[in-house]
N, CA, C and O atoms as a GROMACS GRO file, in nm:
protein
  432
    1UNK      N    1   0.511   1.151  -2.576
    1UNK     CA    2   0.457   1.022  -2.540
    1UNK      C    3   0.305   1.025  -2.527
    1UNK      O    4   0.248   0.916  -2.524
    2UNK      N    5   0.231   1.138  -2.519
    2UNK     CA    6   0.086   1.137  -2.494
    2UNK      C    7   0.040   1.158  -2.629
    2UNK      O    8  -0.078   1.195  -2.625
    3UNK      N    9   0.085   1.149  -2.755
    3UNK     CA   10   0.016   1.087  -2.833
    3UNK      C   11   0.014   0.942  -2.873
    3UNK      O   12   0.016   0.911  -2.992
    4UNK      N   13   0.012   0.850  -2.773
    4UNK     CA   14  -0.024   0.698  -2.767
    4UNK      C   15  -0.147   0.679  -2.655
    4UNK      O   16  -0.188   0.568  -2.621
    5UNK      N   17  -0.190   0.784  -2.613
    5UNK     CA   18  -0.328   0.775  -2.570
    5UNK      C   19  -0.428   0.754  -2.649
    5UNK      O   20  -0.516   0.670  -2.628
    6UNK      N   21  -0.420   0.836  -2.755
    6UNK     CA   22  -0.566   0.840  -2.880
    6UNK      C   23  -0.538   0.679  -2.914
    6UNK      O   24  -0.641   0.640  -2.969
    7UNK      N   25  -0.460   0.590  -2.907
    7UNK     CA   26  -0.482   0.489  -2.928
    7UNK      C   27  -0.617   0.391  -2.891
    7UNK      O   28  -0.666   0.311  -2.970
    8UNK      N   29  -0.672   0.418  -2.737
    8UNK     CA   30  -0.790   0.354  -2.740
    8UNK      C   31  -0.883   0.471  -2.777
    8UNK      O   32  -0.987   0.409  -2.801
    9UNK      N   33  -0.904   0.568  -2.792
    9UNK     CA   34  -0.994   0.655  -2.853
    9UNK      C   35  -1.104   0.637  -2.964
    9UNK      O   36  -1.085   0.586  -3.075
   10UNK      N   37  -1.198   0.677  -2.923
   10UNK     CA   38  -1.342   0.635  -3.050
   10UNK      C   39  -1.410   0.800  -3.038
   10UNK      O   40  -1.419   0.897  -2.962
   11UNK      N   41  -1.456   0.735  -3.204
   11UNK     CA   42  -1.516   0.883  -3.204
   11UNK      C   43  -1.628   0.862  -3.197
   11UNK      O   44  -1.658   0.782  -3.285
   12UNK      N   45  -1.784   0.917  -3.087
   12UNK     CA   46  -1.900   0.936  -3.114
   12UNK      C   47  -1.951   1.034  -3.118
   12UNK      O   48  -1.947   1.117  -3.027
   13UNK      N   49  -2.024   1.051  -3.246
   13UNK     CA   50  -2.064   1.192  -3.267
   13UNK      C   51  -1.951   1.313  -3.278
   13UNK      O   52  -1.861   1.312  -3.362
   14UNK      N   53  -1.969   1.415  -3.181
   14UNK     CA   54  -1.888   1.506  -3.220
   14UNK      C   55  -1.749   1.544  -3.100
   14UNK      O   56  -1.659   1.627  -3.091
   15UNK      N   57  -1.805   1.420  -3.017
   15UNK     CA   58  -1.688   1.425  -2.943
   15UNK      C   59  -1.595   1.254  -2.940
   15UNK      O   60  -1.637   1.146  -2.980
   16UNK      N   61  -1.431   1.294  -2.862
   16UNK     CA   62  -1.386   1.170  -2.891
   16UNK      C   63  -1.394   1.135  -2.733
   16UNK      O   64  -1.374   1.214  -2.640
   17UNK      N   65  -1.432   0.978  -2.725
   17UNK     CA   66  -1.442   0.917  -2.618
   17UNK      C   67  -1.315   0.828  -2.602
   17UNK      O   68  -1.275   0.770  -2.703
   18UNK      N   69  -1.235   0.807  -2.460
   18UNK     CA   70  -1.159   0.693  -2.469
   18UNK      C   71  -1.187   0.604  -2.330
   18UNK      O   72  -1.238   0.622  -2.219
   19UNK      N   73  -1.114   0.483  -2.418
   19UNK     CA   74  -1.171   0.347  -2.339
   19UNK      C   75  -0.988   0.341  -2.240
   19UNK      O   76  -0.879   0.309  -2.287
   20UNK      N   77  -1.030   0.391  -2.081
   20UNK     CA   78  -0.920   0.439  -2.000
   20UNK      C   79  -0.839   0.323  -1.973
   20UNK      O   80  -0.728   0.337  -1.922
   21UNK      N   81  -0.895   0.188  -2.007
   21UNK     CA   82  -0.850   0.077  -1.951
   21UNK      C   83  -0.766  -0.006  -2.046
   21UNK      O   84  -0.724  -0.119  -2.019
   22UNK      N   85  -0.742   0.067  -2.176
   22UNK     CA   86  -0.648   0.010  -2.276
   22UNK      C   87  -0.538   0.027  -2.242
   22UNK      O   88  -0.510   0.145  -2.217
   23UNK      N   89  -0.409  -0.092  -2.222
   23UNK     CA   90  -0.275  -0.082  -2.246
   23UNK      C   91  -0.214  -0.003  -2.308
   23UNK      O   92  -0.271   0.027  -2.413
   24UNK      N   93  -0.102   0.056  -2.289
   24UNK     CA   94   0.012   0.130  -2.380
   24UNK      C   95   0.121   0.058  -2.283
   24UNK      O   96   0.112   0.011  -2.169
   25UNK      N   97   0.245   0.069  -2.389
   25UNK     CA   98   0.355   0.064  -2.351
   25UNK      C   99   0.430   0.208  -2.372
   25UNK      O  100   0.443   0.283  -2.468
   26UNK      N  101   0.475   0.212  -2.219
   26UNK     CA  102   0.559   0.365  -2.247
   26UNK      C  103   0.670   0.366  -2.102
   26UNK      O  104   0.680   0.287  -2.008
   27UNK      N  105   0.734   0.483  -2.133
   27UNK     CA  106   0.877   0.460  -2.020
   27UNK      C  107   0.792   0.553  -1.907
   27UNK      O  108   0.694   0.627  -1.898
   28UNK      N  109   0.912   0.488  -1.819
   28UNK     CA  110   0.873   0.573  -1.672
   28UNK      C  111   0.957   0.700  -1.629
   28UNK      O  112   1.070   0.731  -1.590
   29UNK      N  113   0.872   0.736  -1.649
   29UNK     CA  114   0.879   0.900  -1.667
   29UNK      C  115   1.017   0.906  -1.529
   29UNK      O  116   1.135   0.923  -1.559
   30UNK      N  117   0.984   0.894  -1.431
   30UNK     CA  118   0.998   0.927  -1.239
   30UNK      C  119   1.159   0.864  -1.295
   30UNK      O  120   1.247   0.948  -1.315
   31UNK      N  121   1.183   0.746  -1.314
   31UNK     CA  122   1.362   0.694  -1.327
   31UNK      C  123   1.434   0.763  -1.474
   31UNK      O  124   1.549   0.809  -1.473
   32UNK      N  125   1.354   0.762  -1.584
   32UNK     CA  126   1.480   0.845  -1.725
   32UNK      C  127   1.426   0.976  -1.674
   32UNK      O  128   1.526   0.957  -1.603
   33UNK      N  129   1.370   1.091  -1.636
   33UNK     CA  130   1.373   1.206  -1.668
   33UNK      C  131   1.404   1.259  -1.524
   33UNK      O  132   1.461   1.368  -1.518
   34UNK      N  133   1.368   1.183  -1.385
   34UNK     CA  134   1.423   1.217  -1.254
   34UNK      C  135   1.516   1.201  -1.193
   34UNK      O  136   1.582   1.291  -1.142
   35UNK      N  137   1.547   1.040  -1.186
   35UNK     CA  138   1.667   1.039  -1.094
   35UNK      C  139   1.799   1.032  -1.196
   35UNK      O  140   1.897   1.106  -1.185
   36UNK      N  141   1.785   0.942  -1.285
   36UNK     CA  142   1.934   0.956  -1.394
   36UNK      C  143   1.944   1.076  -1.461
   36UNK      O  144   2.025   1.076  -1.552
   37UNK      N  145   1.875   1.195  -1.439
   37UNK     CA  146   1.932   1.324  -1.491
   37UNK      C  147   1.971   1.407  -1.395
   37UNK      O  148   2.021   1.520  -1.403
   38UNK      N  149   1.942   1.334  -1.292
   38UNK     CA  150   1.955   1.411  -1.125
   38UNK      C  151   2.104   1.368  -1.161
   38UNK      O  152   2.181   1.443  -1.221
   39UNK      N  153   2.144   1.219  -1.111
   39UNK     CA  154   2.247   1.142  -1.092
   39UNK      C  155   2.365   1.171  -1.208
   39UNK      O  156   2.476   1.117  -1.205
   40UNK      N  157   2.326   1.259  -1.304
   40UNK     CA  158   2.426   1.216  -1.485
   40UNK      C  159   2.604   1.284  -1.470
   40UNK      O  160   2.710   1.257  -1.528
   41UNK      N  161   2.551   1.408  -1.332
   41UNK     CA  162   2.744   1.424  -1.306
   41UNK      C  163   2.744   1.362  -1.180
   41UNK      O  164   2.797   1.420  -1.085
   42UNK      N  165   2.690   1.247  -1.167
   42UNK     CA  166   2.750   1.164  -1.022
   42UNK      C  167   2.891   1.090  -1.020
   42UNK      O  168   2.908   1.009  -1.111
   43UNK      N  169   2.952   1.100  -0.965
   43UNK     CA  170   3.080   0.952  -0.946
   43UNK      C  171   3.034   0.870  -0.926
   43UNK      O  172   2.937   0.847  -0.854
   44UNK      N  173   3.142   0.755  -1.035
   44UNK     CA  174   3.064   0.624  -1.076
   44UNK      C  175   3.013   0.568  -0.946
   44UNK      O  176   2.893   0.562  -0.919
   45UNK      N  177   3.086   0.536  -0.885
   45UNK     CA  178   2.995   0.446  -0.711
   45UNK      C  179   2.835   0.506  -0.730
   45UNK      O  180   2.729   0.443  -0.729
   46UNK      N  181   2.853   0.610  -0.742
   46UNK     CA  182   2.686   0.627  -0.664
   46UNK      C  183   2.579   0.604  -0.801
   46UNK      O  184   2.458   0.607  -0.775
   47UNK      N  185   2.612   0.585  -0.922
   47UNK     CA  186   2.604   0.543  -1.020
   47UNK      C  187   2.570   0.435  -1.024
   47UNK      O  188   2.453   0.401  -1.040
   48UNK      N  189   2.704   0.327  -1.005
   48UNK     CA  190   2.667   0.186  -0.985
   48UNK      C  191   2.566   0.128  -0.844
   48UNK      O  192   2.528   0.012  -0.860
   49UNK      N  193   2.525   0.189  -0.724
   49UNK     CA  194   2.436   0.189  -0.629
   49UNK      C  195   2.331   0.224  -0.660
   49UNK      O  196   2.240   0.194  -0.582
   50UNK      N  197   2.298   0.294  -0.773
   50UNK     CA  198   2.195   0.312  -0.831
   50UNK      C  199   2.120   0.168  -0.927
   50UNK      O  200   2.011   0.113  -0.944
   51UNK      N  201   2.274   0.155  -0.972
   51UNK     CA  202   2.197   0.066  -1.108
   51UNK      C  203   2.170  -0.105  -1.012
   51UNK      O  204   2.106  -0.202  -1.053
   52UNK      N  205   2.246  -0.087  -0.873
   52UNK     CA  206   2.209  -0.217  -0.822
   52UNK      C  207   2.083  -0.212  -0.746
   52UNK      O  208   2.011  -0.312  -0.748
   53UNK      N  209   2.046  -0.104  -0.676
   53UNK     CA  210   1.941  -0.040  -0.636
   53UNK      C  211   1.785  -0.137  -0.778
   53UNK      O  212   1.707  -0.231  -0.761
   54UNK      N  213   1.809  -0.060  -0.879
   54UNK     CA  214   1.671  -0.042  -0.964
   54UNK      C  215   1.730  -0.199  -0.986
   54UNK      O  216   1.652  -0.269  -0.922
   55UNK      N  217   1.815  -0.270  -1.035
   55UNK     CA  218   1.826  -0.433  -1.022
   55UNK      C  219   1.734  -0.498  -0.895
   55UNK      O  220   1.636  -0.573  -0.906
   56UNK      N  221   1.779  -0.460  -0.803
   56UNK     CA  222   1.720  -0.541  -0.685
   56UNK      C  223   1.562  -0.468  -0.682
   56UNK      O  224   1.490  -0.567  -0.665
   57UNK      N  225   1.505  -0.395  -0.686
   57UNK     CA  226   1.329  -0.369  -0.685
   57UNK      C  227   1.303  -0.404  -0.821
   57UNK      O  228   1.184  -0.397  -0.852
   58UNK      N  229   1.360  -0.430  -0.887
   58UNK     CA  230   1.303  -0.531  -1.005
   58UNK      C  231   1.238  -0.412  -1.103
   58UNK      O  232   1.145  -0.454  -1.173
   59UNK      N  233   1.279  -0.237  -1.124
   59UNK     CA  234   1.207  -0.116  -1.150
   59UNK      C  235   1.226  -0.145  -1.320
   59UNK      O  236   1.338  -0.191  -1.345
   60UNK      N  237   1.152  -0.129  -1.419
   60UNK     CA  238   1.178  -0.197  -1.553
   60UNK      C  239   1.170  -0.030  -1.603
   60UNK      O  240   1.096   0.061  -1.564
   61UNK      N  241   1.287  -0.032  -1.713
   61UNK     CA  242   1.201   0.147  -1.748
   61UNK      C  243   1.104   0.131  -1.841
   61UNK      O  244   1.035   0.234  -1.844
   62UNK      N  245   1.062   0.041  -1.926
   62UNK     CA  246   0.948   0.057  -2.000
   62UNK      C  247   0.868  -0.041  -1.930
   62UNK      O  248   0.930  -0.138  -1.887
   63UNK      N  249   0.732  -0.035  -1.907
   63UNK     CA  250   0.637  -0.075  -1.904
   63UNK      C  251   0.472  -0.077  -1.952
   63UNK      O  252   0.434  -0.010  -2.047
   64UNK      N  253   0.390  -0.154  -1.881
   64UNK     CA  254   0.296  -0.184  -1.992
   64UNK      C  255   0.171  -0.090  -1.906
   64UNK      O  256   0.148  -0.152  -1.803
   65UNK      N  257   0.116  -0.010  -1.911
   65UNK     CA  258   0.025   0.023  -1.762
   65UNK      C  259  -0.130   0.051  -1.862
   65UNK      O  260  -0.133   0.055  -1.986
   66UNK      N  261  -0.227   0.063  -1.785
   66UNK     CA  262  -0.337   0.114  -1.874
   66UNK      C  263  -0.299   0.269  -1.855
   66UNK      O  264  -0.202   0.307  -1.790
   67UNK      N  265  -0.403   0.362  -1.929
   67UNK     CA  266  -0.384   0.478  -2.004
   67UNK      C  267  -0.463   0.539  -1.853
   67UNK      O  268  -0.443   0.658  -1.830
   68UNK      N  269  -0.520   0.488  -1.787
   68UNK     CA  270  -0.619   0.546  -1.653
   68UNK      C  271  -0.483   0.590  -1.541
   68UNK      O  272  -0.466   0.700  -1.487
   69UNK      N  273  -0.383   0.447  -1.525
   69UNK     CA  274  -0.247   0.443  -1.449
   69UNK      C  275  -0.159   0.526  -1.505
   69UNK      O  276  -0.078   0.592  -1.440
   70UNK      N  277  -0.168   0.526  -1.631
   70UNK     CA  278  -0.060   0.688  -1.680
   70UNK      C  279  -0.101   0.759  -1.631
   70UNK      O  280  -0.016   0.848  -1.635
   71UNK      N  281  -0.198   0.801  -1.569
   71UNK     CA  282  -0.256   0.981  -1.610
   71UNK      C  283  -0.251   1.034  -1.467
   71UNK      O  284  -0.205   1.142  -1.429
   72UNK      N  285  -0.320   0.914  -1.376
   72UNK     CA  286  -0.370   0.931  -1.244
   72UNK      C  287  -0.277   0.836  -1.091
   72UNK      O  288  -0.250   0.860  -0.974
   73UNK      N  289  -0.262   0.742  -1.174
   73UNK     CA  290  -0.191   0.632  -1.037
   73UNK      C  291  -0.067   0.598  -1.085
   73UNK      O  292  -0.057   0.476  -1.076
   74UNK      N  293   0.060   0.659  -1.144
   74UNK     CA  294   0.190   0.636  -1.163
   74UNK      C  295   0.268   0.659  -1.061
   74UNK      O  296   0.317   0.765  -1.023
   75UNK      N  297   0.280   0.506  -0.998
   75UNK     CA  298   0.355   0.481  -0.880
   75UNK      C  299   0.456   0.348  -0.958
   75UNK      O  300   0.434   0.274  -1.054
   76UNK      N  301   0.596   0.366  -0.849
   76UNK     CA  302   0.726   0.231  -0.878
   76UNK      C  303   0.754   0.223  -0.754
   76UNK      O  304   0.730   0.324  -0.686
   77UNK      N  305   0.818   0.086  -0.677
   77UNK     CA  306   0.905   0.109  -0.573
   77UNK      C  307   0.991   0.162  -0.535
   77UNK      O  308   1.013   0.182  -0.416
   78UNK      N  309   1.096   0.217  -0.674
   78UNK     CA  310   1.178   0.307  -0.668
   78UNK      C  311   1.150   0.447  -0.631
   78UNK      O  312   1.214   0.516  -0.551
   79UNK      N  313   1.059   0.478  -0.690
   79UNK     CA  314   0.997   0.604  -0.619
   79UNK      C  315   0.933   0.575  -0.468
   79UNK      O  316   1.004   0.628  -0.382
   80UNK      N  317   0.868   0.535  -0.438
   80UNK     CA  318   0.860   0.488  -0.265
   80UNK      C  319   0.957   0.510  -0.222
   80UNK      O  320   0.982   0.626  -0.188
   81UNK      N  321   1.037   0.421  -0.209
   81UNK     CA  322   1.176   0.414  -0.142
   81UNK      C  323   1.211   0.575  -0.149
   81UNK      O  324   1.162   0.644  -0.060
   82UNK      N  325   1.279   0.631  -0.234
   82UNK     CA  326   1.298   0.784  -0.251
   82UNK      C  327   1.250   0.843  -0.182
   82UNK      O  328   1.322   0.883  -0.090
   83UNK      N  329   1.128   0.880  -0.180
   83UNK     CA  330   1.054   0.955  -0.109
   83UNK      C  331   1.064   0.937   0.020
   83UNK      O  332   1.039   1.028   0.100
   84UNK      N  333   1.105   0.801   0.062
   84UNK     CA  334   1.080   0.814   0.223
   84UNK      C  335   1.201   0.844   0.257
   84UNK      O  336   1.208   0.896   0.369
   85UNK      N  337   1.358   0.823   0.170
   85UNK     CA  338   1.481   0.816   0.213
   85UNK      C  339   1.505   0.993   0.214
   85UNK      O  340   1.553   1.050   0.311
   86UNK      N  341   1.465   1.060   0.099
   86UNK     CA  342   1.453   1.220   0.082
   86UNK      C  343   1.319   1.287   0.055
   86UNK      O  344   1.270   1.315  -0.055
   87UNK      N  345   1.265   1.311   0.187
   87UNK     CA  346   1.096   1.364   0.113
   87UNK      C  347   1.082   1.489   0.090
   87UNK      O  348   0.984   1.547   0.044
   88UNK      N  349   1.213   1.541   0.134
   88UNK     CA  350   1.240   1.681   0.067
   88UNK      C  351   1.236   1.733  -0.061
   88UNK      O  352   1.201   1.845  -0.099
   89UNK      N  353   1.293   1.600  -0.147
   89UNK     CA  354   1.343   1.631  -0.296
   89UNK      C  355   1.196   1.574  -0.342
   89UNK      O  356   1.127   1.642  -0.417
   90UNK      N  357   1.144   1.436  -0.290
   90UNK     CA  358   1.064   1.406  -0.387
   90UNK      C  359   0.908   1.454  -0.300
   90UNK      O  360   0.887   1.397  -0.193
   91UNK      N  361   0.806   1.555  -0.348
   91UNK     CA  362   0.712   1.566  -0.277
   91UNK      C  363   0.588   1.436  -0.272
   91UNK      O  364   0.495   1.419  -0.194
   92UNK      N  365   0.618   1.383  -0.354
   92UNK     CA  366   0.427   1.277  -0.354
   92UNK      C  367   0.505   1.135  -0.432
   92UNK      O  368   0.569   1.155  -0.535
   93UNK      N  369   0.498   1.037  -0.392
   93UNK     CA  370   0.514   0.886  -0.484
   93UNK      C  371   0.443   0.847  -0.592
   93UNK      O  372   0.462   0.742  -0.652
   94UNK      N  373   0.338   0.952  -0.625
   94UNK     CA  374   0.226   0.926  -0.741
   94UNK      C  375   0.256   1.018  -0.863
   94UNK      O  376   0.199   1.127  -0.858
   95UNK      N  377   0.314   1.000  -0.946
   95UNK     CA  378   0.394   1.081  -1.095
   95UNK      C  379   0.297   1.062  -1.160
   95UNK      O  380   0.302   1.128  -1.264
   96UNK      N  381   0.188   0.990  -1.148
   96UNK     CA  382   0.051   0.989  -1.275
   96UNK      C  383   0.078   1.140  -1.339
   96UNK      O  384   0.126   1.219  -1.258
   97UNK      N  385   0.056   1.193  -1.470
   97UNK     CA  386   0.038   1.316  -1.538
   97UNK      C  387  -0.057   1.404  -1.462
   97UNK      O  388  -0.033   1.490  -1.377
   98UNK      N  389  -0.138   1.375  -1.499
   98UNK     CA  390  -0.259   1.476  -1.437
   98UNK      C  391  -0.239   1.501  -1.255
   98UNK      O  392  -0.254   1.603  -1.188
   99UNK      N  393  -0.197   1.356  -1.215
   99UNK     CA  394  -0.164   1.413  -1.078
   99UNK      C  395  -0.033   1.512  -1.005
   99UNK      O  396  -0.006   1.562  -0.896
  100UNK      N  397   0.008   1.503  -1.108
  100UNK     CA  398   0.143   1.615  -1.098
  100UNK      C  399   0.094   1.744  -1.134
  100UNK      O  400   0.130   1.844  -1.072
  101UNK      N  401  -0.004   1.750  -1.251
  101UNK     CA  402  -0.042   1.884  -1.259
  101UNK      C  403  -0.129   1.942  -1.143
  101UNK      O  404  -0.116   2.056  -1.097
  102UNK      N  405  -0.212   1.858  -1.105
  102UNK     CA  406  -0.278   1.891  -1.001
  102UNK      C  407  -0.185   1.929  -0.843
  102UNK      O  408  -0.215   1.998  -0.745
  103UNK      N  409  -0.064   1.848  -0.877
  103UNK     CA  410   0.029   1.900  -0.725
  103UNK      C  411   0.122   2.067  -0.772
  103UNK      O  412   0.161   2.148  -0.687
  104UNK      N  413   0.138   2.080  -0.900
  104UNK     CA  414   0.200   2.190  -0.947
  104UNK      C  415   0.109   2.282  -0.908
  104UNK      O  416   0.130   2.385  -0.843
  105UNK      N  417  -0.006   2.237  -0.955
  105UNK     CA  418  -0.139   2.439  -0.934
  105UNK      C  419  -0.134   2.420  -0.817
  105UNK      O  420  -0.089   2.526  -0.773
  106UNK      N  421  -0.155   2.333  -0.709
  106UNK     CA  422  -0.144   2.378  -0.536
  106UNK      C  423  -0.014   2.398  -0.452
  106UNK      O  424  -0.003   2.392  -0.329
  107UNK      N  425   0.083   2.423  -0.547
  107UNK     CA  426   0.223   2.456  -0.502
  107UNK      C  427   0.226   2.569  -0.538
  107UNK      O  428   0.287   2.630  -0.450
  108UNK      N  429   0.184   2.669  -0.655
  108UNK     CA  430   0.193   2.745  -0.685
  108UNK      C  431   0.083   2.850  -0.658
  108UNK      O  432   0.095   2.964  -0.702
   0.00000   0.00000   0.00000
């Protein structure tokens, strides 16, 4: 998915510059790759509490964010909620890319 960044990208000179505030559409990382792969041998109930759950916070899996909110400020209500219900499992409400890498090197 992070080659739909170079999308606002310009080249000056010999380096490439990008404009952080361009749109992409892309999925949310935190609900398809966290909790429904967490949840995939659940029994249906906790399945369907799920899917009424992300119904009622209104959590969309694709959305539209700028390329600055991918990287650095990737926050959902669904993740809020999580975190405060298990803050064991989930450490930080902010999944931005870069800010995960930055919580991985100070965990490790």
């Amino acid at each position: 998915m992070l080659w739909l960044l170079v999308v606002g990208g310009q080249v000056q000179g010999s380096r490439l510059r990008y404009n952080y505030s361009t749109e992409v559409v892309l999925q949310k990382i935190n609900l398809f790759q966290g909790i429904t792969s967490f949840l995939s041998e659940a029994p249906f109930l906790l399945k369907f509490g799920l899917n009424i759950l992300i119904r009622r916070l209104d959590t969309q899996p694709v959305s539209k964010m700028s390329v600055y909110d991918y990287l650095l400020n990737n926050s959902d209500p669904l993740l809020k909620l999580a975190a405060k219900m298990v803050p064991s499992m989930i450490p930080t409400e902010n999944v931005g890319v870069l800010d995960m890498v930055s919580l991985v090197d100070s965990l490790t």
